[in-house]
C-alpha positions as CSV (number, residue, x, y, z in Angstrom):
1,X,20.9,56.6,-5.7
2,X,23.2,53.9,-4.4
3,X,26.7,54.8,-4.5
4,X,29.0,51.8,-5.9
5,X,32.7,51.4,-5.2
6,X,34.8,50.1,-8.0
7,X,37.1,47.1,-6.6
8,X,40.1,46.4,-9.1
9,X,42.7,43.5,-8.0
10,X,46.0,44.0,-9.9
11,X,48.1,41.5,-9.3
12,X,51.8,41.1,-10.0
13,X,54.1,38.7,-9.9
14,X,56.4,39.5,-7.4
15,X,54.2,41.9,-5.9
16,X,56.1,43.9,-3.5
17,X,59.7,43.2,-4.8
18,X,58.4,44.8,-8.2
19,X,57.3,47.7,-7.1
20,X,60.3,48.5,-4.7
21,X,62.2,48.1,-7.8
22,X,60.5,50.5,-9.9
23,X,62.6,53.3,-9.5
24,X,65.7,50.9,-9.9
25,X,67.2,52.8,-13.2
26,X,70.1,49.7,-13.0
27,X,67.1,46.9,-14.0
28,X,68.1,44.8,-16.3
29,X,66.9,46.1,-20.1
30,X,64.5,42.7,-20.6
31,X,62.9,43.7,-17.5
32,X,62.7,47.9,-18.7
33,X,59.3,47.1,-20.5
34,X,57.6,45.3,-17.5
35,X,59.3,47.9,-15.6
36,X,57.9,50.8,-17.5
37,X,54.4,49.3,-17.9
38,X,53.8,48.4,-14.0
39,X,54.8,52.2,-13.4
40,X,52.3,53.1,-16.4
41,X,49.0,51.1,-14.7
42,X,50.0,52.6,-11.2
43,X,49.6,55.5,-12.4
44,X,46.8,55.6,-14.8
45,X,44.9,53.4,-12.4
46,X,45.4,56.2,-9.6
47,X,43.7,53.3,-6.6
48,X,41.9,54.9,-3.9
49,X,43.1,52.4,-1.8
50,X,46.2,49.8,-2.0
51,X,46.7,46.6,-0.2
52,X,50.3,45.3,-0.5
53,X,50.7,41.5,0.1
54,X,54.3,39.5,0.8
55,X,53.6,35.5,1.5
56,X,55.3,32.6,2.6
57,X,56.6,29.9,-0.1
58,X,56.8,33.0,-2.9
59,X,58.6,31.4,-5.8
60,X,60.0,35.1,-6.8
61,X,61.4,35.6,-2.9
62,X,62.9,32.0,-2.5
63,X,64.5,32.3,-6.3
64,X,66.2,35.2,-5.6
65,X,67.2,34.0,-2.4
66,X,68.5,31.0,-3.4
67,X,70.6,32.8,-6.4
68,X,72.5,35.1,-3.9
69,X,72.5,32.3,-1.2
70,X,70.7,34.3,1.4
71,X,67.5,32.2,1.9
72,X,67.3,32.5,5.7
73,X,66.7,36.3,5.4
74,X,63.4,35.9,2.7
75,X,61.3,37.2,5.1
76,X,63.7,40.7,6.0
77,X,64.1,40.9,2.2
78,X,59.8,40.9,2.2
79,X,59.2,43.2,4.6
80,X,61.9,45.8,3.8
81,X,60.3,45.7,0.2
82,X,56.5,46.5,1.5
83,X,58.3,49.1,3.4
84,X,60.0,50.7,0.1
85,X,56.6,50.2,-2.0
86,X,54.6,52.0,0.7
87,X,57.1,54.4,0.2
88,X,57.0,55.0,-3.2
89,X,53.4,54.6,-3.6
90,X,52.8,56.9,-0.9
91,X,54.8,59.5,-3.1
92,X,52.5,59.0,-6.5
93,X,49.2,58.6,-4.2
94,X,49.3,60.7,-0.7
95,X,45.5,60.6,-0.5
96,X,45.5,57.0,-1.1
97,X,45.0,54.4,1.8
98,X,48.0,52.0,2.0
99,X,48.5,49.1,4.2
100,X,50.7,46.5,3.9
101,X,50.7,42.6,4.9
102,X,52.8,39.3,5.0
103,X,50.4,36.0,4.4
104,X,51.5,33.3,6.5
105,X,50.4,29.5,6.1
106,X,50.2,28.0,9.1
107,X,48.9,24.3,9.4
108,X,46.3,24.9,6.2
109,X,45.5,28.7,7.1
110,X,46.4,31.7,5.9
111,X,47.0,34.6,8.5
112,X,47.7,37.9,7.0
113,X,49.8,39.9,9.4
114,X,50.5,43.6,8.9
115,X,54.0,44.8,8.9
116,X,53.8,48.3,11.4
C-alpha cells in the first residue's frame, strides 16, 4: 500500500500578524470571535507541518502601517511577527516542522526568502 500525505492550505488573512496576535487578551471584542476561531482550527487541525508566509505589498501590513505612521518599518513589523507565530506555534505543536518565509516581488518574480 501507497502511503498518501494529506496537504491542507489554510490561509488567513493577515497570516502572520494574526497568529502573533492570538494570545493578545487586549484584541479588540469584534475581532474575539475570529480570534477564538483561528486558535480553534490550529488546534483541531494539529498540522504536521507549517509554512508561515509574510509578503511584500500586504494590504493588512501597509494598513496598519499607515494607521500608526510607521510604514518604513513594514518589513521589521513582518519578520518579528513570523518570529512570535513560530513561537507560539512551536508551543501548541513541538513535533511539528515550522519554517517561516517573506515573499518578495522582484521585477515579476516571487522569491520566498526564509527569515533565520
Amino acid at each position: 500500500t501507497a502511503l498518501i500525505e494529506v496537504t491542507a492550505v489554510f490561509q488567513m488573512p493577515g497570516g502572520p500578524m494574526a497568529i502573533a496576535r492570538l494570545g493578545d487578551v487586549t484584541v479588540n471584542e469584534q475581532l474575539q470571535p475570529a480570534q477564538r476561531t483561528a486558535i480553534e482550527i490550529l488546534k483541531r487541525y494539529s498540522p504536521r507541518r507549517v509554512v508561515l508566509v509574510a509578503h511584500t505589498f500586504c494590504i493588512y501590513y501597509d494598513a496598519v502601517a499607515a494607521w500608526n505612521n510607521t510604514l518604513p518599518k513594514v518589513r521589521e513589523r513582518q519578520v518579528q511577527d513570523l518570529e512570535i507565530a513560530e513561537k507560539i506555534l512551536r508551543e501548541w505543536f513541538p513535533h511539528a516542522q515550522i519554517s517561516s518565509y517573506i515573499a518578495d516581488e522582484e521585477n515579476r518574480r516571487l522569491f520566498f526568502r526564509p527569515i533565520r
